[in-house]
LOSE-649172 format. One record per residue (C-alpha): x, y, z; residue in three letters. Coordinates in steps of 0.2 Angstrom, whole numbers. Last residue first. Example, Ala and Ser with C-alpha at 12.3 -4.5 7.8 and 13.67 -1.06 7.14 Angstrom:
<atoms>
       u       v       w   code
      68      -5      36    Ser
      62     -22      39    Ala
</atoms>
This chain:
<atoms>
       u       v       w   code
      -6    -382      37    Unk
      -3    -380      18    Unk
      10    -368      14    Unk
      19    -371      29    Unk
      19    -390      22    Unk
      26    -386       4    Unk
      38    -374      11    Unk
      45    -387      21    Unk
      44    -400       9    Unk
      53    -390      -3    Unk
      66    -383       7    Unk
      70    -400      14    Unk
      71    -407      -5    Unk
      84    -394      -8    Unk
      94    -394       7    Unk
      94    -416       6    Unk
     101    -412     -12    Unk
     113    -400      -9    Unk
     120    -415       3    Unk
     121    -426      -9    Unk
     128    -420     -22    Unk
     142    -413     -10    Unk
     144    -432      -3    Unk
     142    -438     -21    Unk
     156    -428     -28    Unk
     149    -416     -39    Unk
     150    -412     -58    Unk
     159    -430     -60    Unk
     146    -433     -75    Unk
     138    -447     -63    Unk
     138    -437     -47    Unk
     129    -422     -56    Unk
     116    -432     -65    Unk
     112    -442     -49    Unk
     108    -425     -40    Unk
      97    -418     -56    Unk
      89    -434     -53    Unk
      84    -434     -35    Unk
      81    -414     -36    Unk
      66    -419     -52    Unk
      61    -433     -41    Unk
      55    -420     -26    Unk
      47    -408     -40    Unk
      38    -424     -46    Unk
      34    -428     -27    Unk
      24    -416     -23    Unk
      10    -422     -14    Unk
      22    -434      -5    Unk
      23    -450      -1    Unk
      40    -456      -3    Unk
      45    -470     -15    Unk
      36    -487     -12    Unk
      45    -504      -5    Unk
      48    -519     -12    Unk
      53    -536      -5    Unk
      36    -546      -9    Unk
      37    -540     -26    Unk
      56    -548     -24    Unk
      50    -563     -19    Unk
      38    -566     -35    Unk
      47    -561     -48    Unk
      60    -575     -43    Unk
      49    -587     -38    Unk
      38    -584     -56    Unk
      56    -588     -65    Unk
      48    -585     -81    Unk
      30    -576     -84    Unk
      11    -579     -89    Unk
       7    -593     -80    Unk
      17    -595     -65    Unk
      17    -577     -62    Unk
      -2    -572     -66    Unk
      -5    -587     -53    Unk
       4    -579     -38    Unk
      -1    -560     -43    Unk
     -20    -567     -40    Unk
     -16    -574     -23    Unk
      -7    -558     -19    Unk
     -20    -544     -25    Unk
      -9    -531     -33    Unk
      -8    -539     -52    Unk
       7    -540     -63    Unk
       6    -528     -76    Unk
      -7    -529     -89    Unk
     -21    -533     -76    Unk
     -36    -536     -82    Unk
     -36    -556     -79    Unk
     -28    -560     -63    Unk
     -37    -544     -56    Unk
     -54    -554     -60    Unk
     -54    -569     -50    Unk
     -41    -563     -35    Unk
     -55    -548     -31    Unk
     -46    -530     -37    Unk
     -60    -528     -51    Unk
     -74    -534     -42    Unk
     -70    -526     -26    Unk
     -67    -508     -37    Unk
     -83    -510     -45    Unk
     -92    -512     -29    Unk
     -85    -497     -20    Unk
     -90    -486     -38    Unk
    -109    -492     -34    Unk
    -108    -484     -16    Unk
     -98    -468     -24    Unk
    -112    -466     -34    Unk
    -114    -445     -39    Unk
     -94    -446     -41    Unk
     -88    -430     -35    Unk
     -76    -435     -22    Unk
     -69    -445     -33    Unk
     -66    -463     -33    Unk
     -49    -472     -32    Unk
     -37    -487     -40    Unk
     -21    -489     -38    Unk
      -7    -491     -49    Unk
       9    -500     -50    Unk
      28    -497     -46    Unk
      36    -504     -31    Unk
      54    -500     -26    Unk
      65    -514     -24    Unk
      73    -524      -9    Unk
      85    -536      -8    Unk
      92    -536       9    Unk
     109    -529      18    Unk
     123    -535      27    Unk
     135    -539       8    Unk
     126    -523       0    Unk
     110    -532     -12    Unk
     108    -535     -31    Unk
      89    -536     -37    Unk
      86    -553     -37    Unk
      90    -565     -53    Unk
      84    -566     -69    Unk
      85    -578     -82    Unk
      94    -578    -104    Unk
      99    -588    -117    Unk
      97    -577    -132    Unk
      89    -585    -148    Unk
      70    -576    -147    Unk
      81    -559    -145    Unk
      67    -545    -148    Unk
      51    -556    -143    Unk
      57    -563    -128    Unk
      67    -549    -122    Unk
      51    -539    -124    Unk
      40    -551    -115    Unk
      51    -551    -100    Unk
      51    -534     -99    Unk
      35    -533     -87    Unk
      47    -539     -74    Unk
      52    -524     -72    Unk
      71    -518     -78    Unk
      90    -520     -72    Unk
     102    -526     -87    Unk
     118    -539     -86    Unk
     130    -545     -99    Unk
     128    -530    -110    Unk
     128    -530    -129    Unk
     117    -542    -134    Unk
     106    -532    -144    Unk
      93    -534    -131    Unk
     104    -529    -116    Unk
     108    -514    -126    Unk
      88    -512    -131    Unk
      87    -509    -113    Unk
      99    -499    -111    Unk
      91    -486    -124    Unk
      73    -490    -115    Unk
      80    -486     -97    Unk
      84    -467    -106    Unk
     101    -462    -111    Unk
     109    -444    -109    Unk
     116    -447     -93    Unk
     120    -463     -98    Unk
     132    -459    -112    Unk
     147    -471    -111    Unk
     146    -489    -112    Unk
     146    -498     -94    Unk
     158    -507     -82    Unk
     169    -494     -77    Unk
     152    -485     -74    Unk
     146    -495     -61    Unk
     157    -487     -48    Unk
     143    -475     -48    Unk
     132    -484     -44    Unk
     142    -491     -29    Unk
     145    -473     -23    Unk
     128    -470     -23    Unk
     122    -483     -12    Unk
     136    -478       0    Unk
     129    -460       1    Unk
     110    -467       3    Unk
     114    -479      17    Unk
     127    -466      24    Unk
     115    -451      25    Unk
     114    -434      16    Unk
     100    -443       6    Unk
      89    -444      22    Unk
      77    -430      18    Unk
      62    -424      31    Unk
      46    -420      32    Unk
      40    -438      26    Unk
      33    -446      42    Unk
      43    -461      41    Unk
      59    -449      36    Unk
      63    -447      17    Unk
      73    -455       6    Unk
      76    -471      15    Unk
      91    -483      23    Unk
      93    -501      27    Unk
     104    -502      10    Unk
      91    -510       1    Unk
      82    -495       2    Unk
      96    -485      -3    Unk
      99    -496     -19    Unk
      81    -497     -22    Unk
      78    -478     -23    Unk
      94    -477     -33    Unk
      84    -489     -43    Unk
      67    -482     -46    Unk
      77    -464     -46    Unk
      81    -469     -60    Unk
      66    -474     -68    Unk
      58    -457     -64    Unk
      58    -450     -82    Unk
      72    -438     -90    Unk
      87    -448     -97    Unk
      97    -457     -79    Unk
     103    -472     -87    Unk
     117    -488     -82    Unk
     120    -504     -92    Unk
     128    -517     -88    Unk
     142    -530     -88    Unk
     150    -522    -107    Unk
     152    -528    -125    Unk
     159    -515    -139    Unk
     177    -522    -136    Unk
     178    -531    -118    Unk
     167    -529    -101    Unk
     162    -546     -94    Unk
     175    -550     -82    Unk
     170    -535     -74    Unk
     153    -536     -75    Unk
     154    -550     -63    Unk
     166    -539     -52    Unk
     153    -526     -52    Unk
     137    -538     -47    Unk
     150    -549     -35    Unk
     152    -533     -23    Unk
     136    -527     -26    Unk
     128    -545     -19    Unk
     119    -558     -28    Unk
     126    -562     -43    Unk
     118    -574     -54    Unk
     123    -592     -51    Unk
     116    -604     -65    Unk
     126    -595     -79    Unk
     142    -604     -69    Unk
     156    -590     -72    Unk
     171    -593     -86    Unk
     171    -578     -93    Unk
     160    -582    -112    Unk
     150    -595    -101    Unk
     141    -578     -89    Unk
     142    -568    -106    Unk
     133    -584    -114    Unk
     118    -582    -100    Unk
     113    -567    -103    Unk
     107    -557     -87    Unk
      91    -549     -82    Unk
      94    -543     -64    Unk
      76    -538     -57    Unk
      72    -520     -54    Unk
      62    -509     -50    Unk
      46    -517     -48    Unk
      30    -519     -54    Unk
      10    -517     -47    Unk
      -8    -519     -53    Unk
     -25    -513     -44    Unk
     -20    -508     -26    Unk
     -36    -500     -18    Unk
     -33    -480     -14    Unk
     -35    -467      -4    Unk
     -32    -474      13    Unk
     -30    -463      31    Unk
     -16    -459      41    Unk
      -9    -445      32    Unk
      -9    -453      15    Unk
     -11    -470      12    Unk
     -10    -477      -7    Unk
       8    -481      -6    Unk
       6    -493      10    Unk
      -6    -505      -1    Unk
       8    -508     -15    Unk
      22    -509      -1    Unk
      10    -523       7    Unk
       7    -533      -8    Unk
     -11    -537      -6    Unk
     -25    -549       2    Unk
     -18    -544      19    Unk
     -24    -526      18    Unk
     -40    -532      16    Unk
     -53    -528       1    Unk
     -63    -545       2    Unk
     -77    -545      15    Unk
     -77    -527      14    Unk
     -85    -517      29    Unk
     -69    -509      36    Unk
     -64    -507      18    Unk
     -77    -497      14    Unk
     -75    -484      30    Unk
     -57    -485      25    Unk
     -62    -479       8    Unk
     -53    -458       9    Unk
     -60    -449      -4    Unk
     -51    -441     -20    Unk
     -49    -424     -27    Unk
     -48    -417     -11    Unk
     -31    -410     -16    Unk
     -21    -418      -2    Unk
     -27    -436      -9    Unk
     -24    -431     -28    Unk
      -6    -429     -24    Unk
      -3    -441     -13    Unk
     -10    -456     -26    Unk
       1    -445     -41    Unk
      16    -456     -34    Unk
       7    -473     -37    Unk
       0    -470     -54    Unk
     -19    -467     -54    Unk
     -34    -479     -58    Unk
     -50    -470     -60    Unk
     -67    -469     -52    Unk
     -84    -460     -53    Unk
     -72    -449     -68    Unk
     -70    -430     -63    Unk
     -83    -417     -66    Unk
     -77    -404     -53    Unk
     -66    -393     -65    Unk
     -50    -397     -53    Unk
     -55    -416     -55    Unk
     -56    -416     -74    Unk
     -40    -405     -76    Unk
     -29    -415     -65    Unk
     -37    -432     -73    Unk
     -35    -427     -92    Unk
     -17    -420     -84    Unk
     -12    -437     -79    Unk
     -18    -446     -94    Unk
     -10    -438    -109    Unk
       8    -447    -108    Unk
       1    -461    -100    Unk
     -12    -464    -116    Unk
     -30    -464    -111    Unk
     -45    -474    -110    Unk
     -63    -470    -105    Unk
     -73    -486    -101    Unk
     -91    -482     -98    Unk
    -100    -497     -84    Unk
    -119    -499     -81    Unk
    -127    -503     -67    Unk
    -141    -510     -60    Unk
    -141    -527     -67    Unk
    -125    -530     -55    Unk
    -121    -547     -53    Unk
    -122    -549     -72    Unk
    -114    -533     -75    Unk
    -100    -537     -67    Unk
    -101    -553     -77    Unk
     -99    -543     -93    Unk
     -86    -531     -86    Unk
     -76    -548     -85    Unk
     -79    -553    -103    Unk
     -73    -535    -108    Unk
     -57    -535     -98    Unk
     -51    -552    -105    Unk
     -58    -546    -122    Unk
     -44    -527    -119    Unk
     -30    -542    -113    Unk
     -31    -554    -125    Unk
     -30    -537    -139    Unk
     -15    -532    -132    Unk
     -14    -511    -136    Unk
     -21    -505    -120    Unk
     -25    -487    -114    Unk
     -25    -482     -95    Unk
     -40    -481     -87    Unk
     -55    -470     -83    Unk
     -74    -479     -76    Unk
     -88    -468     -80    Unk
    -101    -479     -68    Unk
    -119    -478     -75    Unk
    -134    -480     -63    Unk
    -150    -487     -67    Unk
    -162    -482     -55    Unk
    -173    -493     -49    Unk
    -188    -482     -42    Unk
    -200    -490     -56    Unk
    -196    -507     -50    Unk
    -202    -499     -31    Unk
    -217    -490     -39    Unk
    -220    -505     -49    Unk
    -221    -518     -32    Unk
    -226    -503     -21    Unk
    -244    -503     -34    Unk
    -245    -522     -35    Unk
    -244    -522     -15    Unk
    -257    -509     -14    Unk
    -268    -519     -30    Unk
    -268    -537     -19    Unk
    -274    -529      -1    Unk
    -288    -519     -10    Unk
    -290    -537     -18    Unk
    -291    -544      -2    Unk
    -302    -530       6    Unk
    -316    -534      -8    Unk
    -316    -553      -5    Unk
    -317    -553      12    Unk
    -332    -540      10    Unk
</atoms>
């Protein structure tokens, strides 16, 4: 008899034993990113998908890649047809976008449970730009900013300046470019050509300037104000020290100025560094801060991307996971092209894989994100229609301005009447 009930005993746990491996269900995470040429960094991305799936047997990971230009409406178009990705990562500005839509979910219920997804653990800018009416939509993945001042050390020798002591105010940027603007060689380079890049830089210079694009709770412009007036009257003053034609150049076309050696000084990410390094390997060249007003602070404007899961991802648990792996200090160091979001990581990316890591790394840490809003294309669109007009003397900047402000207002009223 005892030996009867212990094998009953023995074939009812062998039986939930199979039934429960047999429950195991493999799951498969479609996982959409943004194409990548480096080939270190497409195996650094690989081996770490391989330990992923190391700790997690269970499931499976499908890369899609896409290029930028393509990638925004493959995501629109995927999400608005209800078979989105389980996770993707998306551009800052389009974070509100797809959070007003539904297309996305909200993880402060994850994060409140995460051991290390914390707002502390990343660039504070980079985590504020993926909240959206209160709650977050998004985990910081990778991040740059607008702008560091890239400068040519022989231009600073060439007038008589120490090449050790990059400007650091407006006042001594212009008069620095000054000194350097002669035949066919100019202090900078200015661009508005049809991208949000400049508005990356105006946006710093107002921020820098104590002042905002939008109110905190982004229903209403600030442009019309002094912060952003006088912001803009020192850009604009830049062009006595600048080759004609920005309007019609793009940040690339100034960029390969600085290259050339053709300008003194240049305002780009630090992701340019490599470019420099590889198009002028002779030229003696550092970066400085983001020029600041005489009372003001060095502050950029964030770029980056963040990554979110879809409201119709079938394994939004398993997509939770993925996204603590690849944002963890261990892993986001590796897979990141630009410099990643999580702070410890973004510490030793700098110091091994770029120059003046101090520099880079103060102003990530002085950096701020342009405005939440679901529209913000529309709203950049105004920004740089209003930069074009003060720089081609179409407008003065006051009247620039202040259309501006109307315009923006009008479209963020009729944006939220529409959607109450």
């Amino acid at each position: 008899m005892k030996n009867g009930l212990l094998f009953t005993i023995i074939l009812v746990v062998a039986t939930l034993t199979i039934s429960l491996v047999a429950g195991a269900e493999k799951v498969t995470l479609n996982v959409w990113l943004m194409k990548q040429a480096d080939v270190n960094l497409l195996k650094a991305q690989d081996e770490a998908l391989a330990k992923f799936k190391e700790l997690y047997p269970d499931i499976d990971v499908k890369f899609t890649v896409f290029p930028y230009s393509e990638y925004r409406d493959k995501l629109l178009i995927a999400a608005a047809a209800g078979a989105p990705p389980d996770i993707s990562v998306v551009d800052q500005i389009w974070n509100p976008e797809f959070s007003a839509a539904g297309f996305v979910i909200p993880l402060d219920d994850y994060v409140a449970q995460s051991k290390s997804v914390k707002k502390e653990n990343y660039f504070s800018g980079a985590w504020d730009s993926a909240l959206y009416q209160g709650k977050l939509y998004g985990v910081p993945f990778d991040v740059g900013v607008w702008a560091l001042n890239y400068y040519n050390k022989a231009f600073f020798k060439d007038a008589g300046l120490d090449p050790e002591k990059p400007p650091v105010t407006w006042d001594e940027f212009y008069e620095v470019g000054k000194k350097m603007t002669g035949p066919e060689k100019w202090g900078t380079a200015l661009w508005v050509g049809k991208g949000d890049a400049v508005q990356c830089i105006t946006d710093a210079l107002t921020f820098s300037n104590g002042g905002s694009v939008l109110n905190q709770d982004f229903t209403k412009c600030l442009l019309d104000q002094p912060a952003a007036i006088d912001s803009m009257k020192f850009f604009k003053k830049l062009q006595e020290i600048n080759p004609a034609g920005e309007v019609s150049r793009t940040e690339e076309d100034s960029f390969q100025l600085f290259t050339a050696g053709k300008l003194g000084m240049f305002w780009y990410g630090e992701w340019g560094q490599d470019t420099v390094t590889a198009r002028a390997p002779q030229m003696e060249w550092a970066i400085g801060n983001f020029p600041k007003p005489a009372n003001g602070k060095s502050v950029g404007t964030f770029g980056g991307w963040n990554m979110v899961i879809y409201k119709n991802a079938p394994h939004k648990d398993a997509a939770w996971k993925f996204i603590e792996y690849w944002t963890s200090k261990e892993i986001n160091e590796k897979v990141s092209s630009l410099t990643p979001a999580n702070v410890e990581a973004a510490k030793s990316f700098l110091n091994n894989k770029r120059k003046f890591p101090d520099v880079v790394f103060q102003q990530l840490t002085q950096a701020l994100y342009r405005p939440i809003f679901p529209r913000y294309p529309d709203l950049a669109e105004i920004q740089r229609n209003a930069t074009t007009a003060i720089l081609t003397g179409e407008k003065d900047i006051e009247a620039a301005l202040k259309d501006a402000t109307a315009e923006i207002n009008t479209l963020l009223n009729d944006y939220y009447s529409s959607n109450k």
